[in-house]
N, C-alpha and C positions, 0 to 999 in steps of 0.2 A: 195481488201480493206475490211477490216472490221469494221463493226458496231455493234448496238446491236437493238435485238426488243424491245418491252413492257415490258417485266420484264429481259431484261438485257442480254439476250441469243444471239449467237454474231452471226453475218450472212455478209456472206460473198457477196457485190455488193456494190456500190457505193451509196455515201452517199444519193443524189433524191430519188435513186429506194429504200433506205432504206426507207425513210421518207414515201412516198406514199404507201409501203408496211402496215407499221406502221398505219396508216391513214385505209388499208381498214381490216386490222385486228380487229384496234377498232371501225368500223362502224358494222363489225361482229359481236364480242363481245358483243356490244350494241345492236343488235338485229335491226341496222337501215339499210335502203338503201345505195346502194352505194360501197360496200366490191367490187364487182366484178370489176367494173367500174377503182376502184381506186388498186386491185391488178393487173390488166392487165396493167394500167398506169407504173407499177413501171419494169414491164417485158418490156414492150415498151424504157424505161428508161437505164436499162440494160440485156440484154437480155441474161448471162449469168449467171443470179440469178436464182438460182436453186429451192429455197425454194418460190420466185414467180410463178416457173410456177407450181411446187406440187400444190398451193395452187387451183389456177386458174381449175389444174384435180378435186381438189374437192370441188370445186364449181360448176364445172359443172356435178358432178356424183351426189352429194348430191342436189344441188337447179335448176338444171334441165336447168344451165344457158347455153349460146350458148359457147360454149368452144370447141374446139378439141382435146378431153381428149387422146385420143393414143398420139399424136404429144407432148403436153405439158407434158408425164410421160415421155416421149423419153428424152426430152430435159431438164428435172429435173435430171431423172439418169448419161445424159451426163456432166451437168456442176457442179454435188455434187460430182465427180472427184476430185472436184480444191477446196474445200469447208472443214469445219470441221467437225469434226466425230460425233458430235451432228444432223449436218444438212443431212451428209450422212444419219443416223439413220432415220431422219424425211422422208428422198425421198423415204427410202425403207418402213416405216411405212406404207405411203400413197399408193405409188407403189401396195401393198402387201393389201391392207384395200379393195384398189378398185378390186382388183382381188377376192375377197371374203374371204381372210384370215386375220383376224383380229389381230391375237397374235401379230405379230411384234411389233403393234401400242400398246397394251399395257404393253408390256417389254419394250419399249420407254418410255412409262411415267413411268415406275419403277427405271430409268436411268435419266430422267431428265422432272421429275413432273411441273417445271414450262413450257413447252410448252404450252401456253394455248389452244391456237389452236388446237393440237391434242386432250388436256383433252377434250373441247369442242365436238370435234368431237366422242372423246370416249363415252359418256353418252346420254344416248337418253333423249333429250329435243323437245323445238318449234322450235330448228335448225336444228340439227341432229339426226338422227336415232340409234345412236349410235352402241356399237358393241356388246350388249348383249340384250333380253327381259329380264331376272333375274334382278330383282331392287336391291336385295343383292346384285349382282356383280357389279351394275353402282355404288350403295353407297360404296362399297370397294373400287371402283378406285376414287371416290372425297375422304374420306379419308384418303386414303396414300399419298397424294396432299397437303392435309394442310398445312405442314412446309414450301411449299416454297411460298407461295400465306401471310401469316401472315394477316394482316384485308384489304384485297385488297377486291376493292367495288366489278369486276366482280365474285371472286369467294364467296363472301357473298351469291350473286346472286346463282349461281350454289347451292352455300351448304344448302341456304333456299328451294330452290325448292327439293330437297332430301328429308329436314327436311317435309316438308309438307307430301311427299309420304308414310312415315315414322309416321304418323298422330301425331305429336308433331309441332303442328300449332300454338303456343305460338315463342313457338323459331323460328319458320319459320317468322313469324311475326315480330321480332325481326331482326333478318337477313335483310329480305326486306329492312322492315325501311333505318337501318344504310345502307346498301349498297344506296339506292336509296338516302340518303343525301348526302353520296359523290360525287355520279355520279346521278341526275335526270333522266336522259336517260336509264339508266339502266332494257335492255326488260327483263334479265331474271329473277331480282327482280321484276320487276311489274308481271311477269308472274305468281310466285311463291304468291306474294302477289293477288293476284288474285283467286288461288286455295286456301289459306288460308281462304280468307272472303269467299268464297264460299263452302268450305267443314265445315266452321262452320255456318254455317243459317246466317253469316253477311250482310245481301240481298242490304239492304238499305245504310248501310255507303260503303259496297265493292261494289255499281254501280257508288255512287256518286263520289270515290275515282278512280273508273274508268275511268268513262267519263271525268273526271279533266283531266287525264294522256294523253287519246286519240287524245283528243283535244291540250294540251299542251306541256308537257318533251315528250311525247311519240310520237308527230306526226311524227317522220320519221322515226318508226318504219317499217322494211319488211314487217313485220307479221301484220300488223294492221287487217288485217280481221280476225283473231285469237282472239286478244283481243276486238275485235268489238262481238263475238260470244261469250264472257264472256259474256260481259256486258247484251248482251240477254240474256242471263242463268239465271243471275238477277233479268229482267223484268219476265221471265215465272217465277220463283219463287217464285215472289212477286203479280201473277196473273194479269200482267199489260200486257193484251194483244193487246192493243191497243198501248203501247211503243214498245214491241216486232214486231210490223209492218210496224213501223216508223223506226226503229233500221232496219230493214232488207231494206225497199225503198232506205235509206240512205248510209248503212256501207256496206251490206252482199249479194244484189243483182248481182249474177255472172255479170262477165266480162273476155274479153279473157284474161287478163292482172292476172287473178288469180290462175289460172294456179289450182291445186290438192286442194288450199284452197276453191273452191267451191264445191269441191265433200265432204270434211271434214269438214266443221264451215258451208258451206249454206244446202248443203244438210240436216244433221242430222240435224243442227235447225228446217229447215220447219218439220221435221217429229215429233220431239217433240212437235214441235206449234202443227204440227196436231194431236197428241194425246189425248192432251188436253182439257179436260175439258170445253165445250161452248165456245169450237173454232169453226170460220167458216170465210171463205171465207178465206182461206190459199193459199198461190200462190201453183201455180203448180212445181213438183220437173220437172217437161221438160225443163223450163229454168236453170235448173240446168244440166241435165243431157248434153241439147247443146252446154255446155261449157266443157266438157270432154271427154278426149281423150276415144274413148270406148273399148280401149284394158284394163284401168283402170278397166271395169268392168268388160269383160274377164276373162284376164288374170292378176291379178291384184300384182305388185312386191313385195309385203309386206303384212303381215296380217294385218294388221293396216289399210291398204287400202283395201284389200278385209272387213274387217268387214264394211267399209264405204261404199264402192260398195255395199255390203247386203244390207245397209240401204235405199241407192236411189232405189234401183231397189224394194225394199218391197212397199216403197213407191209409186212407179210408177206404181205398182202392176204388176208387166213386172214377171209373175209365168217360164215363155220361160227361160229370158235371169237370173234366181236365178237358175235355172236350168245348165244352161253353165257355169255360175260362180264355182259352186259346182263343177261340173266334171272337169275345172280347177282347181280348187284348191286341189282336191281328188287326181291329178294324177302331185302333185307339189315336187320336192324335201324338200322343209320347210317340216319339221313333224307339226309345229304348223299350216301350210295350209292345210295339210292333217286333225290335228285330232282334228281343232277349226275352223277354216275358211268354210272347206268345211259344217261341218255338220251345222254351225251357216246359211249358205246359204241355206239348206233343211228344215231348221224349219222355218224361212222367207217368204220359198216358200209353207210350210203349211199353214203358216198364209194367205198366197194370196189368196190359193185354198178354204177355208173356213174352213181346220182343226184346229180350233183355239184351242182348247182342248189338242190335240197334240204336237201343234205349242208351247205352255204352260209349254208341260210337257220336250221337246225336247233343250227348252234356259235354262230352272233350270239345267236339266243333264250337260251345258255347263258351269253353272256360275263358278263354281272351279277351273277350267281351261282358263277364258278369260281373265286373266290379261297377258297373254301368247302372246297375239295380240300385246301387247306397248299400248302407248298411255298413258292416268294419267285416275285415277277414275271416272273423271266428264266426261271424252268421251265414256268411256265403256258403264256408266249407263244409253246409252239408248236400252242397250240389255233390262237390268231390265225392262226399261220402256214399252219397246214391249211387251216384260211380263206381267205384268199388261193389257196392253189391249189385249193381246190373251186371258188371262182370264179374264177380262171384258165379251169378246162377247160368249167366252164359257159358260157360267152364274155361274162361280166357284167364287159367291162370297166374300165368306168366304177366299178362298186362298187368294184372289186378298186384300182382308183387312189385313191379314196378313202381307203379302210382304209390305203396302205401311206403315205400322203399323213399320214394322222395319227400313225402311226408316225416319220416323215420329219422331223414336229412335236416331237416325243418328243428323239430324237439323231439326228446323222447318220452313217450306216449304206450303205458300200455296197452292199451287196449287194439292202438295199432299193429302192437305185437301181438295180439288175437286175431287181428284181420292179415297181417301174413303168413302165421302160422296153418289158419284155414285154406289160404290160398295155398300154400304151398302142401299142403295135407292134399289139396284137389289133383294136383297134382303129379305127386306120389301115385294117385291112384288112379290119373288117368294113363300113366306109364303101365 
């Protein structure tokens, strides 16, 4: 029997298992709870739907969900036999994506652009890891996409958070907006809108606008400890470190239930809190790190998370285990593990050791290459930020004003004016 998805693309299973498929694709889409629960439903439904159980392999490749990803690629390739040539395409995309070869999946979207799901999966977002670091090559794959999408709320969503990365934060802003009218829920427009008030000094109307969302359209949000670690971005920016504490007791304090977003939104918080400018009494990153699988900091699957594992472990001042992290990642087939990850782990571990001068001169040699890692600008920049206080304690004044000076250029940012105001106190007094 045939039916159609979300934007009309016909899939071959019985009408329940259509609907309930439908159901957790847009709880995906939305960025809320629920996707897995309700595509295993629709497998359960009919068990011969092909494009259920793909979906089911990559939810459990990409969100770490309990799945038995061999069995369910098994049985995707078996029952897209009986299926359309579109859906074939999709079993083999995925098939072929989780094996580590990506091409397939995107000469699929060059063949049939409105899969959203695979687009999704294509672009590295707050979902997905997508299939490229190059952000020229993720914005190439959302614009060849636009014709079949026309002013659909989810790809608004999608195309605003581009636009941001892209620093045309008007238009992004724009996007958001309209998308988040249609659809309220809509995580990847809050996302996007999120990085917009934040990469332009909008400190105070993009918390307030936050905390609205967290609490309301947004609470069944996956991600919520994501956008819970905005909204701190906010408070440190606005030098409210007493909300930045409340924010963390409240939203950001690990649990086993958070699975890699305590290593990426709790950890790198506490570190930035602890960098901080007349900060004190910061929790410790050990309840962070207790909540982490410690092969993450090992061996860590992705640059993105090896830069986050540097950051708990700098923090934790663990000089041992920035040590192990580097020679794993030295001896990783990634070239960006090798010629970013690793050495970002040896300047970490100078900073531990007391080279801070080095530690200094070791993250500037890396900045031209860190966007190499993934992730969006506002998670990099707390390489920058280590920066600054490796030169802080090395007494390179003057550098350290420089660096926070072009930051300064960038938005305006209290806190940043706590970090020149010390540098140039240093200063002062080494005159």
């Amino acid at each position: 029997m045939l039916d159609v998805d979300r934007y009309g693309l016909a899939l071959t299973a019985g009408a329940d298992a259509v609907a309930a498929y439908n159901r957790g694709i847009g709880h995906l889409l939305r960025l809320e709870r629920g996707a897995v629960e309700a595509v295993a439903s629709a497998v359960a439904l009919d068990p011969t739907f092909a494009l259920g159980h793909a979906a089911l392999a990559l939810l459990g490749h990409e969100f770490c969900a309990p799945v038995d990803i061999a069995s369910r690629l098994r049985d995707a390739r078996l029952h897209a036999r009986r299926s359309t040539e579109r859906e074939r395409s999709h079993v083999h995309a995925v098939d072929r994506h989780l094996a580590g070869d990506s091409a397939p999946l995107v000469r699929h979207l060059e063949r049939h652009p409105a899969d959203a799901l695979l687009l999704s999966v294509a672009v590295p977002t707050i979902a997905f890891t997508g299939v490229t670091t190059v952000p020229k090559q993720a914005w190439r794959i959302v614009e060849q996409c636009a014709p079949a999408y026309g002013n659909d709320w989810w790809y608004a969503g999608l195309l605003a958070f581009m636009r941001q990365e892209q620093g045309l934060f008007d238009e992004a802003m724009d996007l958001s907006r309209a998308s988040l009218a249609a659809e309220p829920a809509a995580g990847h427009s809050a996302h996007a809108r999120a990085h917009a008030h934040y990469e332009t000094g909008d400190h105070v109307a993009g918390l307030a606008w936050m905390d609205d969302w967290i609490t309301g359209d947004g609470a069944r949000a996956d991600s919520l400890t994501h956008f819970s670690w905005h909204a701190a971005l906010h408070e440190l920016s606005t030098g409210d470190l007493d909300a930045v504490r409340r924010r963390y007791d409240a939203q950001l304090r690990p649990t086993p239930d958070m699975g890699c977003r305590s290593l990426v939104d709790s950890g790198s918080l506490l570190w930035r809190w602890a960098l901080t400018p007349g900060s004190g009494a910061v929790p410790g990153i050990d309840e962070v790190l207790a909540q982490v699988d410690e092969r993450l900091l090992r061996c860590p699957p992705t640059p993105f998370m090896g830069l986050h594992a540097a950051v708990a472990l700098c923090a934790a001042e663990d000089a041992s285990g920035l040590a192990t992290l580097a020679r794993s990642c030295a001896g990783h087939d990634d070239p960006t593990q090798v010629e970013v990850t690793a050495p970002l782990a040896r300047a970490m571990r100078r900073l531990v050791l007391g080279e801070a001068s080095a530690a200094a001169d070791d993250l500037a040699a890396l900045t031209p290459r860190l966007w190499r890692v993934g992730g969006s600008d506002a998670q990099r920049e707390v390489v920058e930020e280590t920066r600054i206080c490796a030169l802080l304690r090395a007494g390179r004044y003057d550098d350290a004003v420089a660096l926070v000076d072009r930051r300064l250029d960038r938005r305006h940012c209290r806190r940043d004016e706590w970090f020149r105001a010390e540098a140039t106190s240093g200063t002062a007094l080494a005159g």
